[in-house]
Backbone and ligand atoms as CSV (ligand in chain L), in Angstrom:
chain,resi,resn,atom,element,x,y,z
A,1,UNK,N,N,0.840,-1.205,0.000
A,1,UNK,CA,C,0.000,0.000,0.000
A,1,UNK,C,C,0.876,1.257,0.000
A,2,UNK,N,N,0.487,1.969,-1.022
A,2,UNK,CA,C,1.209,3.446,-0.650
A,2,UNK,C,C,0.966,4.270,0.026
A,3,UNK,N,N,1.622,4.783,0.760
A,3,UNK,CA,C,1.164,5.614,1.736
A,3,UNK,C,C,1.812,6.903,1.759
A,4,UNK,N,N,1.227,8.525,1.371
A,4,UNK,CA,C,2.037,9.238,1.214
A,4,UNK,C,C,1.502,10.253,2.104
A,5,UNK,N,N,2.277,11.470,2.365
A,5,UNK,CA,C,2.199,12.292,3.665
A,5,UNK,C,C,2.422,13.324,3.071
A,6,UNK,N,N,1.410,14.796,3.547
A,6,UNK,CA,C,1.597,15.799,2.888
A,6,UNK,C,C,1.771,16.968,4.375
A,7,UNK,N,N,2.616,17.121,4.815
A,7,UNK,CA,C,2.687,17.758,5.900
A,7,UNK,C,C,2.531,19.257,5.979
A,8,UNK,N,N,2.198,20.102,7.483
A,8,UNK,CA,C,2.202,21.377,6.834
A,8,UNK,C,C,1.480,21.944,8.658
A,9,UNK,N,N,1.399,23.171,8.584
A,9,UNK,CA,C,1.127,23.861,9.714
A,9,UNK,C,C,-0.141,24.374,9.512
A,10,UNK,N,N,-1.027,24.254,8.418
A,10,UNK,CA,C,-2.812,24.395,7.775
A,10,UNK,C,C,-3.278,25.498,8.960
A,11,UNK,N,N,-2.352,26.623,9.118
A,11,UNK,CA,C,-2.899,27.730,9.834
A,11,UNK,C,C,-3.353,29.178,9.353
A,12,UNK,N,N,-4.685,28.659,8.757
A,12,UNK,CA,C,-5.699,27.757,8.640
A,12,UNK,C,C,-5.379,27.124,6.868
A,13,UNK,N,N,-6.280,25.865,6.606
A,13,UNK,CA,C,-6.150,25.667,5.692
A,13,UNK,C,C,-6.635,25.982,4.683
A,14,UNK,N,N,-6.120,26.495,3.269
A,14,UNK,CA,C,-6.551,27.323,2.211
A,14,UNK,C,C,-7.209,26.407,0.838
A,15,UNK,N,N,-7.502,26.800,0.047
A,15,UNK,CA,C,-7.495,26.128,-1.058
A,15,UNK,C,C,-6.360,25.699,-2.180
A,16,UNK,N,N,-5.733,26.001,-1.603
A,16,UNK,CA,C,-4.178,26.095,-2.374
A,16,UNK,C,C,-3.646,24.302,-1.865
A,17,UNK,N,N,-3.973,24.472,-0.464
A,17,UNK,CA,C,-3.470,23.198,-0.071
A,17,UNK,C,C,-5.029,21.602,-0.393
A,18,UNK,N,N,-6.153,22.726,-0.419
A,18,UNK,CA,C,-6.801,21.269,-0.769
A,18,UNK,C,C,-6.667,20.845,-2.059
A,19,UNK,N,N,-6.598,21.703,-3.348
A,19,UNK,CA,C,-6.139,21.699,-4.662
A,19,UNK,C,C,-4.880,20.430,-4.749
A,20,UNK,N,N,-3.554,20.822,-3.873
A,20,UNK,CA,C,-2.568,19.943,-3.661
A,20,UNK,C,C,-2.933,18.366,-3.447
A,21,UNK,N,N,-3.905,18.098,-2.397
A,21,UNK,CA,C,-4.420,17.165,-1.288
A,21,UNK,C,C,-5.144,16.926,-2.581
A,22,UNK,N,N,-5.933,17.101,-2.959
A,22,UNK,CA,C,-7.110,16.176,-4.213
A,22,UNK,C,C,-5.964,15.399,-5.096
A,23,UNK,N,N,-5.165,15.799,-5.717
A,23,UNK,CA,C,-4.643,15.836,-6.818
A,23,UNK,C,C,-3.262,14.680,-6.088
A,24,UNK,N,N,-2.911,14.901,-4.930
A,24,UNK,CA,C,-1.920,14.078,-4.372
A,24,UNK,C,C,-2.884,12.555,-4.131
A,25,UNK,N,N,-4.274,12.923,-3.736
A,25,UNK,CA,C,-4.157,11.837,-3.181
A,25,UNK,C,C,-4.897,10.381,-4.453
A,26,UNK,N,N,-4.810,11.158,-5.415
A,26,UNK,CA,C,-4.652,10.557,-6.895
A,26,UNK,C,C,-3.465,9.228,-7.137
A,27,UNK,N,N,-2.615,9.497,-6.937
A,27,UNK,CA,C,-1.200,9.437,-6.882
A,27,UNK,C,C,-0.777,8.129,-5.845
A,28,UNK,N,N,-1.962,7.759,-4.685
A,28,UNK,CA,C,-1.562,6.793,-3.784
A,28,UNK,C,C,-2.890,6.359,-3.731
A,29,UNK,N,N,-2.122,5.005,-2.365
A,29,UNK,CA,C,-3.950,4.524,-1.804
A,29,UNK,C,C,-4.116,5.127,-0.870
A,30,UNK,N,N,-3.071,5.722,0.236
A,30,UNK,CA,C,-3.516,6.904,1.197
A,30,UNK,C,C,-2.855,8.175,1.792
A,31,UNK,N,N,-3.588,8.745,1.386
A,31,UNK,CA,C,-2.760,10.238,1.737
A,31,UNK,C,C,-3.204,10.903,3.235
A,32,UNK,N,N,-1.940,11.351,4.406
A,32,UNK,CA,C,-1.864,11.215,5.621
A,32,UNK,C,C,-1.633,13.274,5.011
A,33,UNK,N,N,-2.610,13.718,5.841
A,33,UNK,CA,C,-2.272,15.394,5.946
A,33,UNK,C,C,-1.871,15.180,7.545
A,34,UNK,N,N,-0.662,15.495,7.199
A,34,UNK,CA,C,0.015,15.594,8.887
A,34,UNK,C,C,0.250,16.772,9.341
A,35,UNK,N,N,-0.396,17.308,10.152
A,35,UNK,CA,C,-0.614,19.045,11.151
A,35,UNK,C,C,0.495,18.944,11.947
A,36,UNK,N,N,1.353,19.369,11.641
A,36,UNK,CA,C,3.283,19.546,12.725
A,36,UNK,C,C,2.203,20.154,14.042
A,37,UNK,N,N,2.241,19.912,15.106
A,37,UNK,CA,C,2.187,19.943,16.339
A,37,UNK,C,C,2.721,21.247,16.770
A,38,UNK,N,N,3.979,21.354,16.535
A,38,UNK,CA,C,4.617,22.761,17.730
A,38,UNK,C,C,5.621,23.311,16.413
A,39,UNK,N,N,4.393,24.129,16.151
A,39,UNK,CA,C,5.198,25.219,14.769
A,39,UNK,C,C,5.848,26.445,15.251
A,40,UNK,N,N,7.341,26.844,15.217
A,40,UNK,CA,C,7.749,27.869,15.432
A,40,UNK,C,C,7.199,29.106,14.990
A,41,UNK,N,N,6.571,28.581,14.240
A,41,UNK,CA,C,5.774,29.708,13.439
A,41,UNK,C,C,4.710,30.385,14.409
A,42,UNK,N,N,4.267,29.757,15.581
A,42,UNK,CA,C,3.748,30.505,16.706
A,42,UNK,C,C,1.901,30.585,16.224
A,43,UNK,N,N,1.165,29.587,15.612
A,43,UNK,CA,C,0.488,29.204,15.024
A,43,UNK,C,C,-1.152,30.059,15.428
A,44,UNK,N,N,-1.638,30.355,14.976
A,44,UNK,CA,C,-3.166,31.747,15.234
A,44,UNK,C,C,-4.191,30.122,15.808
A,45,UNK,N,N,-4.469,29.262,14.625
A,45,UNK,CA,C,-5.386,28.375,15.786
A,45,UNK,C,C,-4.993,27.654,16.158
A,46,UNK,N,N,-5.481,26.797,16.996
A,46,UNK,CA,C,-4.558,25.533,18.299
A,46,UNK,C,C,-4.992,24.421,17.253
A,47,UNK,N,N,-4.145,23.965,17.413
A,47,UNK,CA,C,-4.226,22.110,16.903
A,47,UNK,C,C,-5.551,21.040,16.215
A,48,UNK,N,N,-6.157,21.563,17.615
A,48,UNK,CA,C,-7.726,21.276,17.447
A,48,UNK,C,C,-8.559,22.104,16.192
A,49,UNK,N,N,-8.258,23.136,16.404
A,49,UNK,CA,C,-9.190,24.067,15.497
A,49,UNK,C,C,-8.737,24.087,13.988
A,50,UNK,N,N,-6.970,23.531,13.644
A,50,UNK,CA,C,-7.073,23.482,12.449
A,50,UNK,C,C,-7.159,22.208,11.877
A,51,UNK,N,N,-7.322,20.715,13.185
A,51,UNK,CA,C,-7.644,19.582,12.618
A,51,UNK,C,C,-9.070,19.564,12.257
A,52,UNK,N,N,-10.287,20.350,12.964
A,52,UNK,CA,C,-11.179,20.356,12.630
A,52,UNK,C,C,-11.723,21.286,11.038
A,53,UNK,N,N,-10.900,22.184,10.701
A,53,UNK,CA,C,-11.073,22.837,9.411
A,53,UNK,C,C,-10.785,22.368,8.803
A,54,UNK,N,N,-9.836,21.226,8.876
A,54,UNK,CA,C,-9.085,20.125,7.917
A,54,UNK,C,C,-9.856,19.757,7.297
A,55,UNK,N,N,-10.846,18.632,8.483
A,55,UNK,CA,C,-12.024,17.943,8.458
A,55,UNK,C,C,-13.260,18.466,7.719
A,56,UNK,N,N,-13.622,19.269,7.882
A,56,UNK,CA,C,-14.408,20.509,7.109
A,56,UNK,C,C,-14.299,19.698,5.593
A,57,UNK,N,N,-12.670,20.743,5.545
A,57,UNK,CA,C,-12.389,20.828,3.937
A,57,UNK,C,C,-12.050,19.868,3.243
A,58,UNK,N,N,-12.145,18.834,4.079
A,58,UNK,CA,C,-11.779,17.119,2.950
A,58,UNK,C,C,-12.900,16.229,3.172
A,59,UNK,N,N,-14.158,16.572,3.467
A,59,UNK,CA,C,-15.187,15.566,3.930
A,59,UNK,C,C,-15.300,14.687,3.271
A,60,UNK,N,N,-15.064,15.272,1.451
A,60,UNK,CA,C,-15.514,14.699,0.723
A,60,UNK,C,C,-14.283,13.766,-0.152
A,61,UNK,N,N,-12.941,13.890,0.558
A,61,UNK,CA,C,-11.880,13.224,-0.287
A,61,UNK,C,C,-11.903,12.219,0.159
A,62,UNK,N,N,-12.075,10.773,-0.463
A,62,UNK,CA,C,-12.375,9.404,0.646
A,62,UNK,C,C,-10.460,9.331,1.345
A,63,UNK,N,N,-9.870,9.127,0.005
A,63,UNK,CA,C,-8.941,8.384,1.073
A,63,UNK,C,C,-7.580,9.172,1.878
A,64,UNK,N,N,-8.654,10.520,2.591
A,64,UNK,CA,C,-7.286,11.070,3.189
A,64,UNK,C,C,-7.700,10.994,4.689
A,65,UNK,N,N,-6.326,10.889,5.445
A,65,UNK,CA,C,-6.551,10.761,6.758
A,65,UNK,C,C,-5.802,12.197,7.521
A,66,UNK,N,N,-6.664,12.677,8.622
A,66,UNK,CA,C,-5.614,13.758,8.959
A,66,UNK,C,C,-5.412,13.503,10.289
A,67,UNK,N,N,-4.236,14.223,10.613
A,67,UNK,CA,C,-3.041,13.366,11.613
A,67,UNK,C,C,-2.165,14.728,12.210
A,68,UNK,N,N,-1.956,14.427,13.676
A,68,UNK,CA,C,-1.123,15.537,13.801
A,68,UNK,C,C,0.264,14.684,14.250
A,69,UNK,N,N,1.587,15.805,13.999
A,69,UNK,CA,C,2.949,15.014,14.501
A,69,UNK,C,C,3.580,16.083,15.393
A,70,UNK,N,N,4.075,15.620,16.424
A,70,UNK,CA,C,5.381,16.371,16.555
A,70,UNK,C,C,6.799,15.603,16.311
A,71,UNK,N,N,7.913,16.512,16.654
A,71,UNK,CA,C,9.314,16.372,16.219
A,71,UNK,C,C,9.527,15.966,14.744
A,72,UNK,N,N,10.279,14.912,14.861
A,72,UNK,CA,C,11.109,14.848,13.202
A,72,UNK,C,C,9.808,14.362,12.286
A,73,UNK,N,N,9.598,15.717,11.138
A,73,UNK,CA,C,9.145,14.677,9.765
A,73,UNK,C,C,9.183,13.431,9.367
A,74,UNK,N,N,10.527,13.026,10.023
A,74,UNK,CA,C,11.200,11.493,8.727
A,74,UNK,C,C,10.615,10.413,9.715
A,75,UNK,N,N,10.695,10.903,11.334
A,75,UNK,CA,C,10.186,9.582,12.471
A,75,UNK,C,C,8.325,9.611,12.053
A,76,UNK,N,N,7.921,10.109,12.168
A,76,UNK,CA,C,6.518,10.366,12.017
A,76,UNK,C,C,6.640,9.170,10.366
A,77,UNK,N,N,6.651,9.635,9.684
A,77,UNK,CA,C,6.954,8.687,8.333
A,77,UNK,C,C,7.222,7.075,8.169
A,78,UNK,N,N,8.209,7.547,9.035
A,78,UNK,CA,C,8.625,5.654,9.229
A,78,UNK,C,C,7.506,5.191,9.953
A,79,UNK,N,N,6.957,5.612,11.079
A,79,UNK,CA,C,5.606,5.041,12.190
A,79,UNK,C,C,4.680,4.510,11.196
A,80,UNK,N,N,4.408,5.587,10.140
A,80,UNK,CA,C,3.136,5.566,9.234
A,80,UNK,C,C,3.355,4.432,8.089
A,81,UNK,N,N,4.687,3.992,7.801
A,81,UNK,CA,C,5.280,3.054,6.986
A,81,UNK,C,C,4.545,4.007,5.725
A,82,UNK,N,N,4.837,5.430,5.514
A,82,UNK,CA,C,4.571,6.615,4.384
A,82,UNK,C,C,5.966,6.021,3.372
A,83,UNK,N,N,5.862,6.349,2.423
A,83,UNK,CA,C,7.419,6.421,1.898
A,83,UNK,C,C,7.515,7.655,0.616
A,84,UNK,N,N,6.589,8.508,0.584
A,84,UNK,CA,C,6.281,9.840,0.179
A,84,UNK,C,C,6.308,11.119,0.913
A,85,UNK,N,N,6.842,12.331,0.791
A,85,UNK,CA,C,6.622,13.258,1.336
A,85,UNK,C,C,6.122,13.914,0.203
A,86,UNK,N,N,5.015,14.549,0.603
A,86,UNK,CA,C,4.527,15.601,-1.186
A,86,UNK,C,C,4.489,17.101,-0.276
A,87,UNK,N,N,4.883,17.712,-1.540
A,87,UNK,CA,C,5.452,19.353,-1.048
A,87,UNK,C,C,4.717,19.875,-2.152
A,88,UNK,N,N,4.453,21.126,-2.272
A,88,UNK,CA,C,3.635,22.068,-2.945
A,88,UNK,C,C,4.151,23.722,-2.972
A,89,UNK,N,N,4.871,23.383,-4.176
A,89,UNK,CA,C,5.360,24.887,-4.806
A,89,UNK,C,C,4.871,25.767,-5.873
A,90,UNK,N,N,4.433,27.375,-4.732
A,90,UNK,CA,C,3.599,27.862,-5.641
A,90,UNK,C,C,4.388,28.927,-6.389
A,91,UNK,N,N,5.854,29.002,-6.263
A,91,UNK,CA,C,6.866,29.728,-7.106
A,91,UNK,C,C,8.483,29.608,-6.788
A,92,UNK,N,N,9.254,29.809,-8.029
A,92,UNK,CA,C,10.968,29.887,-7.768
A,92,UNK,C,C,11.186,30.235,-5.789
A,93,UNK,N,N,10.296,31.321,-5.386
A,93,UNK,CA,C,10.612,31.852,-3.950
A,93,UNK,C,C,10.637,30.672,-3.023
A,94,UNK,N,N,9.258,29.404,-3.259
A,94,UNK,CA,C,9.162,28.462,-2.487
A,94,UNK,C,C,10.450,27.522,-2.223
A,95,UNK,N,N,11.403,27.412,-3.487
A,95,UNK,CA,C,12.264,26.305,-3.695
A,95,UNK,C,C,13.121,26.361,-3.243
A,96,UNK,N,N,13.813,27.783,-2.711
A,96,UNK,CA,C,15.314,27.244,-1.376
A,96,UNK,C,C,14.975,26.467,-0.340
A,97,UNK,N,N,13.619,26.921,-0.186
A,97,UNK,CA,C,13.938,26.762,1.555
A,97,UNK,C,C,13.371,24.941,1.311
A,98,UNK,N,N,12.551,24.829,0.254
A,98,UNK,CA,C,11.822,23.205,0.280
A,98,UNK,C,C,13.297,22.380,-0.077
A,99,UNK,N,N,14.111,23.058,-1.090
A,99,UNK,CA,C,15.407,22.116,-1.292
A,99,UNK,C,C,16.177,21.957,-0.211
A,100,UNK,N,N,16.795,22.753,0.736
A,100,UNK,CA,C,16.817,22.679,2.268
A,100,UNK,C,C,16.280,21.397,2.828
A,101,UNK,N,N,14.644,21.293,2.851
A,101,UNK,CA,C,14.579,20.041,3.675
A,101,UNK,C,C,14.129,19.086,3.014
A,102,UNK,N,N,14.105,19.018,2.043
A,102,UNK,CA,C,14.373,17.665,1.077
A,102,UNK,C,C,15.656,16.943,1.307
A,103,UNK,N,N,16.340,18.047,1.303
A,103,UNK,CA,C,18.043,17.252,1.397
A,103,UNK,C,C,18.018,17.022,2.462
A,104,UNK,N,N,17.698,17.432,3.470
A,104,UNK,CA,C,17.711,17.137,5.002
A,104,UNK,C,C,17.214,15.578,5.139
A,105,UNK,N,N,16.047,15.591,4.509
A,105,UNK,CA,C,15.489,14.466,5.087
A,105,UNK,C,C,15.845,13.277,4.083
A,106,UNK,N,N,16.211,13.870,3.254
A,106,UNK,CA,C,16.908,12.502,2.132
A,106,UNK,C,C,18.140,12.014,2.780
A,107,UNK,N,N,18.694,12.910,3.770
A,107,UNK,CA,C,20.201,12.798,4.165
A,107,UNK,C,C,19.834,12.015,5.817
A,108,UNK,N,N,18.992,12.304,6.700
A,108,UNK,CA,C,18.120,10.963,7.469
A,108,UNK,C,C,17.452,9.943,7.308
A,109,UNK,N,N,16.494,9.813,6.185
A,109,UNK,CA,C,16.235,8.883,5.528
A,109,UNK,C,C,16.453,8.383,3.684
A,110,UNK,N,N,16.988,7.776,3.338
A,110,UNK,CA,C,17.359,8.048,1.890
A,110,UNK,C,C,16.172,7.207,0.874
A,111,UNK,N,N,15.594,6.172,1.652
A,111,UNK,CA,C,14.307,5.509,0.951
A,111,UNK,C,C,13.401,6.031,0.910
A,112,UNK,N,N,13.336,7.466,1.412
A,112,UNK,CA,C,12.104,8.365,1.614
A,112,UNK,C,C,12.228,9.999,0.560
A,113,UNK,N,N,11.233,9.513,-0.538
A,113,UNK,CA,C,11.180,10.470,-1.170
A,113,UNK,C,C,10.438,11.853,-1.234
A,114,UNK,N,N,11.040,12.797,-1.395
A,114,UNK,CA,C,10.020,14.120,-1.528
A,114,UNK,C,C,9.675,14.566,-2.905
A,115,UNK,N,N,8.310,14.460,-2.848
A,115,UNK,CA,C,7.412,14.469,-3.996
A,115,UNK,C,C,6.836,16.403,-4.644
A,116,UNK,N,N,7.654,17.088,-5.426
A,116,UNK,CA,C,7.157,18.171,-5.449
A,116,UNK,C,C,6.268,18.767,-6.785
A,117,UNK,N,N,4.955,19.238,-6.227
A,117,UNK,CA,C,3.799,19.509,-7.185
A,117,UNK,C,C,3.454,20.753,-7.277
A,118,UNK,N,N,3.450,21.490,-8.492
A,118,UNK,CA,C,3.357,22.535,-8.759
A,118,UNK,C,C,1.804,23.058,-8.303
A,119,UNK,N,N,1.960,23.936,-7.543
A,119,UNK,CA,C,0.399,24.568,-7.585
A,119,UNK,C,C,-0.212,25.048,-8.355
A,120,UNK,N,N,-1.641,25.006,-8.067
A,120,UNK,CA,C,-2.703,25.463,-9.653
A,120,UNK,C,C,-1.872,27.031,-9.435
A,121,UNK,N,N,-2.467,27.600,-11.265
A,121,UNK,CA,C,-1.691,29.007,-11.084
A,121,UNK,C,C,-2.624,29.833,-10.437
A,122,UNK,N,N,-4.074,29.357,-10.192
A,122,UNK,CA,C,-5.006,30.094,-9.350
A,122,UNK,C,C,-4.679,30.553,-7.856
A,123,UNK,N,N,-4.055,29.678,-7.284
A,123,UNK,CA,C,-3.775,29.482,-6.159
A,123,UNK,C,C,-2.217,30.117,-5.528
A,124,UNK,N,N,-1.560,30.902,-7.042
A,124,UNK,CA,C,-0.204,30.609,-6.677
A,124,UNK,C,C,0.310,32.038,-5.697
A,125,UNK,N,N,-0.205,33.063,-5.744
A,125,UNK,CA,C,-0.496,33.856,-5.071
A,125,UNK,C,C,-0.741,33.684,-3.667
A,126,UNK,N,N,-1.849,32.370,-3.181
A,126,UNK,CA,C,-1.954,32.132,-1.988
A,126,UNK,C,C,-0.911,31.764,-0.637
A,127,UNK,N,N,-1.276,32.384,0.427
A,127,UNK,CA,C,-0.855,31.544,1.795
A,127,UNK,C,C,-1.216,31.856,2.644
A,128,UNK,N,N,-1.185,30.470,3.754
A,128,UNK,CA,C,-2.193,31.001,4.754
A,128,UNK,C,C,-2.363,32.359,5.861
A,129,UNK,N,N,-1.158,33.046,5.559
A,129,UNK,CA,C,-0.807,34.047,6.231
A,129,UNK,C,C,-1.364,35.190,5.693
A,130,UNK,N,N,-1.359,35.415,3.965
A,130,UNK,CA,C,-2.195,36.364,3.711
A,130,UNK,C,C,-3.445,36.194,3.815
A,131,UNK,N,N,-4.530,35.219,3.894
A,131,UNK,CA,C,-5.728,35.228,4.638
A,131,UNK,C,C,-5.386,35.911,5.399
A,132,UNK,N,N,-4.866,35.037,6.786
A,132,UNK,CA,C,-5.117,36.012,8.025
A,132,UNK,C,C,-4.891,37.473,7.655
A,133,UNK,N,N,-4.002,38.192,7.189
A,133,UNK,CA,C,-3.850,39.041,7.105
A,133,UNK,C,C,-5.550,39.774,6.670
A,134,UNK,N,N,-6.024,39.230,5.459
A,134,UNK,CA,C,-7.476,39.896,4.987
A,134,UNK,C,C,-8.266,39.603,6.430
A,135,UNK,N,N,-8.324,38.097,6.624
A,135,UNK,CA,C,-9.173,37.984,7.469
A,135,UNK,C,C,-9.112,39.231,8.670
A,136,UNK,N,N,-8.273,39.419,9.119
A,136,UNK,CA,C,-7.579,40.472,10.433
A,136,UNK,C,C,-8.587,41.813,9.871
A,137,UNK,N,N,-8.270,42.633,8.765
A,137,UNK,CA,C,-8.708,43.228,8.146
A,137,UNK,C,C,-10.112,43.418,7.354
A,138,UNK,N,N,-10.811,42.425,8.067
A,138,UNK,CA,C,-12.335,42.305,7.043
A,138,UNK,C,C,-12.289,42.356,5.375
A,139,UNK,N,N,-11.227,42.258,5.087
A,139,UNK,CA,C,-11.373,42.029,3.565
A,139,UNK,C,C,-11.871,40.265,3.093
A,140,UNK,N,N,-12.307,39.921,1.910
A,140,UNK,CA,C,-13.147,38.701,1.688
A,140,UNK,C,C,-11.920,37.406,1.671
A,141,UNK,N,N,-12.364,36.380,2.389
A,141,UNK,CA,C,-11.440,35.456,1.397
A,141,UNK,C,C,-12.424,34.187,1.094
A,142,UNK,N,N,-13.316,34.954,0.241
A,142,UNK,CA,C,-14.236,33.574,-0.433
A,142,UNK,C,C,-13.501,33.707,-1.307
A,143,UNK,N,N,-12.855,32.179,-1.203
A,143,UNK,CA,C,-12.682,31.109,-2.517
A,143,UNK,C,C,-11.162,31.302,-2.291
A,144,UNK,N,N,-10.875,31.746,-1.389
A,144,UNK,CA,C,-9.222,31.310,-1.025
A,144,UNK,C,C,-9.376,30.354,-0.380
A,145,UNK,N,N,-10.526,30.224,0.810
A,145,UNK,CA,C,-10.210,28.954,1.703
A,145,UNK,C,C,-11.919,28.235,1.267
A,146,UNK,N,N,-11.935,27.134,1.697
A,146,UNK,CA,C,-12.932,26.179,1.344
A,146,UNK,C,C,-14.427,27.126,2.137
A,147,UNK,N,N,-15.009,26.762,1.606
A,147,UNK,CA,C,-16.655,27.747,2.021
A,147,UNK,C,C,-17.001,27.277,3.802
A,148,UNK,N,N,-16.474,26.005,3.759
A,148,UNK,CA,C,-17.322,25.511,5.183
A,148,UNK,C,C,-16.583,26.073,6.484
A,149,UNK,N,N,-15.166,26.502,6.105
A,149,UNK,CA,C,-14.839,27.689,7.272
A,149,UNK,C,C,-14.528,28.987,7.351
A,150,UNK,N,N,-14.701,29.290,6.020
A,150,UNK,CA,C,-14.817,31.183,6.144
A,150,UNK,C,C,-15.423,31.360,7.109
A,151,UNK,N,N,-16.477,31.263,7.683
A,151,UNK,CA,C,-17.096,31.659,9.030
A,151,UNK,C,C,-15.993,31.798,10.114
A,152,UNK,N,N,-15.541,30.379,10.206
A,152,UNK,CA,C,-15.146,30.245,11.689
A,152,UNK,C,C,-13.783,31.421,11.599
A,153,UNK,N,N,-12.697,31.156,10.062
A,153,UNK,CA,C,-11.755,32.073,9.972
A,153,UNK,C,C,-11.916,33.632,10.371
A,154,UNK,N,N,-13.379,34.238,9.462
A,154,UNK,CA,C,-13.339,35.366,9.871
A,154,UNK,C,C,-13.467,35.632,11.651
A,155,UNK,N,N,-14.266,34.720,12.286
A,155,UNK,CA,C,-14.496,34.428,13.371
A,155,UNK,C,C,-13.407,35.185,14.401
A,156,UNK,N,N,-12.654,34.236,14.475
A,156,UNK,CA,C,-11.349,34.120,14.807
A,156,UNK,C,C,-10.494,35.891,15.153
A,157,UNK,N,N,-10.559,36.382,13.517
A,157,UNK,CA,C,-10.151,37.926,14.130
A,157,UNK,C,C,-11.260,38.632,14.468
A,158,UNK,N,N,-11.916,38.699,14.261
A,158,UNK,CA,C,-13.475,39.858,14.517
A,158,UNK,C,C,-13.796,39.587,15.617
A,159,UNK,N,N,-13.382,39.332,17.140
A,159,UNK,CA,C,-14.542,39.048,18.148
A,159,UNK,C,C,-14.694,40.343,18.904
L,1,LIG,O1,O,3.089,24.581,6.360
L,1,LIG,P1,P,4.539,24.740,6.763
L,1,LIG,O2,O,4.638,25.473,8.077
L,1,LIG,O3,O,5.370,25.378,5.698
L,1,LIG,O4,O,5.117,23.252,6.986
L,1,LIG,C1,C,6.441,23.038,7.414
L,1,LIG,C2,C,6.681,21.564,7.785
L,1,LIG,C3,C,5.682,21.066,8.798
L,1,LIG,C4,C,6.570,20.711,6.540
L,1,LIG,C5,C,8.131,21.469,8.342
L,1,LIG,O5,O,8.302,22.464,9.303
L,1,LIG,C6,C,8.483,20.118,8.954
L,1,LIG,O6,O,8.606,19.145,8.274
L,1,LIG,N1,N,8.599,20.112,10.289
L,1,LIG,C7,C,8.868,18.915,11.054
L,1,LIG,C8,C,10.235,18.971,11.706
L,1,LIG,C9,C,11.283,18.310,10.848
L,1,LIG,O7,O,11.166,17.178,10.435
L,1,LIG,N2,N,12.361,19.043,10.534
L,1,LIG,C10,C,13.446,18.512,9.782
L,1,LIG,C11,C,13.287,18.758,8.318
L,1,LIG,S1,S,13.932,20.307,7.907
């Protein structure tokens, strides 16, 4: 069985990344969206709130499972017996820092490949940070992120 892993900090998750997630999970028999646990990135919703938007936004993809990890990418992988990492680049800007930990983790695990997929060009503009940013700001983000949590997103800054 293939098992491939699309990891990521989905704070919150956009359409950019379910676009990725449909189209990845083409590609295997199961695709693991793994939510990193303790993002330096200092993350706007808790764990819970972006496994549940996850949930939201893939109701309808049968075979994805979502999963949270902490510490190493490559240990989380081996647990899952994954042997895919899929990454999602939405321009030249994305590719230092993803070649960075490709090599990283090719250089801890070497049977473990990183899988990289160009984003739709609709999407390529997107990240989840400029939401927040609109969201923060009351500007719209229908049809950046999936319909079933614009609510809760705008939510979130407006109270
Ligand atoms: O959505 P993000 O924040 O760009 O995702 C980054 C993520 C989760 C893919 C990356 O931070 C990661 O893999 N973290 C796990 C820690 C790890 O394995 N680090 C070593 C590889 S550099």
């Amino acid at each position: 069985m293939r098992v491939y892993v699309y990891p990521g900090s989905f704070d919150p998750v956009t359409n950019g990344h379910v676009d990725i997630i449909k189209r990845a999970a083409l590609l295997c028999d199961k695709l693991i969206v793994a939510v990193l646990v303790n993002s330096s990135k200092k993350p706007s919703f808790t764990l819970e709130e972006r496994v549940k938007l996850l949930h939201c936004a893939l109701a309808d993809v049968p075979n994805v499972e979502i999963e949270s990890f902490t510490g190493l990418l490559i240990d989380f992988m081996r647990k899952k017996k994954a042997s895919v990492i899929i990454k999602g680049l939405r321009a030249v800007s994305d590719f230092e820092y993803e070649l960075q930990m490709a090599l990283l983790n090719k250089n801890l695990d070497p049977k473990i490949e990183t899988l990289f997929m160009m984003a739709n060009i609709n999407y390529s503009f997107l990240s989840s940070s400029s939401v927040k940013e609109l969201a923060r700001n009351k500007g719209r983000i229908d049809g950046l992120v999936p319909d079933c949590i614009i609510d809760e997103v705008m939510n979130k800054f407006n109270q």
